[in-house]
Steps between C-alpha positions, in 0.01 A plus 500: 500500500195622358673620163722138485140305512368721199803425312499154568102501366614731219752198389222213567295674237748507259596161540161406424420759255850276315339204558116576378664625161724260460194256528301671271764543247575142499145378445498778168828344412358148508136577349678708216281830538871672577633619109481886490673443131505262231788324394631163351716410690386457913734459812438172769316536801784489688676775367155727549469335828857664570443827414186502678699427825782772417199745476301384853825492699558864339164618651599411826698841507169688408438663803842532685725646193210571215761652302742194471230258446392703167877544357535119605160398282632615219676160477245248499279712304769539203549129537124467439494748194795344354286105568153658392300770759290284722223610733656400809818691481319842419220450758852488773657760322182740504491413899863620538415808339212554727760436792683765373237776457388402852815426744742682365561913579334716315778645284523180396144379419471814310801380277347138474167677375658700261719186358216295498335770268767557308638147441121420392520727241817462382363072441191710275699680309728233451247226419344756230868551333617159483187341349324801368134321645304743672346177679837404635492836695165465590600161682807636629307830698236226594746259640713817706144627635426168648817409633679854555210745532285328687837406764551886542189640572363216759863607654421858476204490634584254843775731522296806507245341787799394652594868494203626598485256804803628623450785480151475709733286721735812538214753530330299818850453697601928404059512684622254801817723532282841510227307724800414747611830548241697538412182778858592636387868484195491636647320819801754511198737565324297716809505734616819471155603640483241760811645585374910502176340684723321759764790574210715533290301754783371715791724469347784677383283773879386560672829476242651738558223737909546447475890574265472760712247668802681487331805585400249899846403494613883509231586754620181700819637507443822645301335785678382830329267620409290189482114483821377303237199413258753352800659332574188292141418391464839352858421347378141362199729381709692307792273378204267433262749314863622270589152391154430426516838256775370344395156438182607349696781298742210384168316400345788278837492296472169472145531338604828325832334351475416121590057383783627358616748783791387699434371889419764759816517773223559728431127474281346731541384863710097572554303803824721512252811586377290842691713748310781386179355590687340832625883620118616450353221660758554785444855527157484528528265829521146355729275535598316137742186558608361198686172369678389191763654236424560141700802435731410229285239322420569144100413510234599253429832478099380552584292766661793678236758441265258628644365795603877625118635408365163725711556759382869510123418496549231756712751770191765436268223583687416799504885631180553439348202655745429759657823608784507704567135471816336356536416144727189384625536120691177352575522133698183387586318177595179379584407091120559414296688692519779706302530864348776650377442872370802693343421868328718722320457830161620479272602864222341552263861506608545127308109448217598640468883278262458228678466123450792336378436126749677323790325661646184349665660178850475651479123518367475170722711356802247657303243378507618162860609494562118580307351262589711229888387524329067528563537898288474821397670774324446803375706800341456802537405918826270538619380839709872552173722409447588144766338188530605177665248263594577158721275277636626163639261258829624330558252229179591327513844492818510370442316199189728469758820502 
């Protein structure tokens, strides 16, 4: 669009450029100060007045096809040697010249300049032969400097700041280019260590939790009398403590991986994941009822990730605060949004403990995930105990994808 405007402009210029000249021309014409020559014999008015149009319509190729426009001014301007050179008709033929030198490629203005020179003094010579008057030369070099010379190097030198501007132009886009990737390197770093930094703080953690888990369960086994409830605990422990290793594994590749590397096929954890987090929460004691079908709907992979990692923080919330009470889980969808409901009774002894400071981040984190995808979400008491209400549009994050 941008280059169809500048053409457009280029074209209004010309236009007027046409009709300034043709102006000018006309008021020479009319005043007399026109006659290059001097003959006896003079055309009409009209007649000049026609050539002088031939010649502006001619410049209206100038800048598109340079070339053309030069062969093509050959006409008018023999018409106006053959009538008696007139001021006008050089003046547009100089300018078409200049178009030429400047527009056209630069095999090409390199031939114009070197026909221009050579044409000029090929007139010279010829002047000096055919009337043997040095003076006739004289005027014939003076009148191709002003209307030839002059043409070529005003071209030569727009087209060499032209050149140069480029050039510069090409220079600072090759600097943006080397600025971007060394920002895109510089981040590659930055998340390969955040990566290192996180496998080292929290991977250890996990797999000591994992072994020392299964290490209980063996113990547990060898033990008669043993609580089948404690039995599954220490088995949520563990199956808990292993996906949690491999989630945060599958993360660090994530961060690790490359723009250009293809998609981990440890990809990240979707609403289809939930009976995994349903089997821990029913191992370790709690009952986890849950309502609604999305298994086979195609949904955003955002929207997924997002609904299964706030349905995750809210069942933690619920078995930390409300232990050994039931958990409802109702995931629905309709054409534009997808809910998340997750409802827990809470005791009243878990009111009345005081908040601990550092608490709160899973609800902001929810929060977050919402917003981020243009949802909502809301949490708090509800007629059942504690709600948590998250609704995902679908609609607009698929046009985002």
């Amino acid at each position: 669009m941008r280059r169809h405007w500048s053409t457009l402009s280029a074209m209004a210029q010309d236009a007027l450029i046409a009709v300034f000249v043709f102006a000018f021309g006309a008021a020479l014409y009319l005043a007399g100060l026109y006659s290059m020559t001097s003959g006896s014999t003079e055309p009409s008015l009209k007649v000049r007045f026609g050539v002088l149009g031939l010649m502006c319509a001619v410049s209206l190729l100038r800048r598109r096809t340079p070339m053309s426009a030069l062969a093509i001014g050959v006409v008018p301007l023999g018409i106006d040697l053959w009538l008696g050179a007139s001021v006008p008709i050089w003046l547009m033929y100089s300018d078409l010249i200049y178009a030429a030198v400047l527009y056209a490629s630069p095999k090409r203005s390199r031939l114009v300049v070197v026909a221009s020179a050579a044409l000029s003094a090929l007139v010279a010579v010829l002047a000096l032969v055919l009337t043997g008057d040095w003076r006739v030369m004289a005027l014939a070099i003076t009148a191709a400097v002003a209307f030839v010379g002059t043409s070529v190097w005003w071209a030569l030198s727009v087209r060499g700041h032209k050149e140069i501007a480029g050039a510069e132009r090409a220079r600072a886009q090759a600097l943006s280019l080397v600025a971007e990737l060394d920002r895109r390197a510089a981040i590659a770093d930055e998340r390969k260590t955040m990566a290192r930094d996180l496998h080292d703080v929290i991977a250890g953690h996990l797999s000591a939790i994992a072994i020392q888990s299964e290490a209980a369960l063996g113990v547990l086994s060898r033990q008669e009398s043993t609580d089948p409830a404690v039995t599954g605990i220490v088995g949520s422990i563990r199956s808990n403590s292993v996906s949690a290793l491999q989630e945060m594994r599958t993360m660090i590749g994530l961060l690790r991986r490359d723009d250009g590397a293809e998609e981990d096929p440890a990809a990240p954890r979707r609403l289809a994941h939930l009976p995994i987090l349903v089997d821990a929460a029913h191992a370790a004691g709690i009952t986890v009822r849950m309502a609604g079908d999305v298994d086979g709907t195609e949904l955003p992979s955002a929207v997924d990730q997002a609904a299964y990692r706030i349905v995750q923080e809210a069942l933690t919330n619920a078995m930390k605060h409300a232990p050994g009470q039931e958990v409802d889980i109702d995931v629905s969808l309709d054409a534009t949004t997808l809910a998340v409901v997750v409802r827990n009774p809470v005791r009243s002894t878990a009111r009345q403990q005081p908040r601990d400071p550092d608490t709160g981040r899973g609800l902001v984190n929810m929060r977050e995930r919402a917003a981020a995808l243009g949802g909502s979400f809301t949490a708090g008491p509800a007629a059942t105990g504690w709600e948590v209400l998250a609704r995902l549009p679908i609609s607009a994050t698929k046009e985002m994808s």
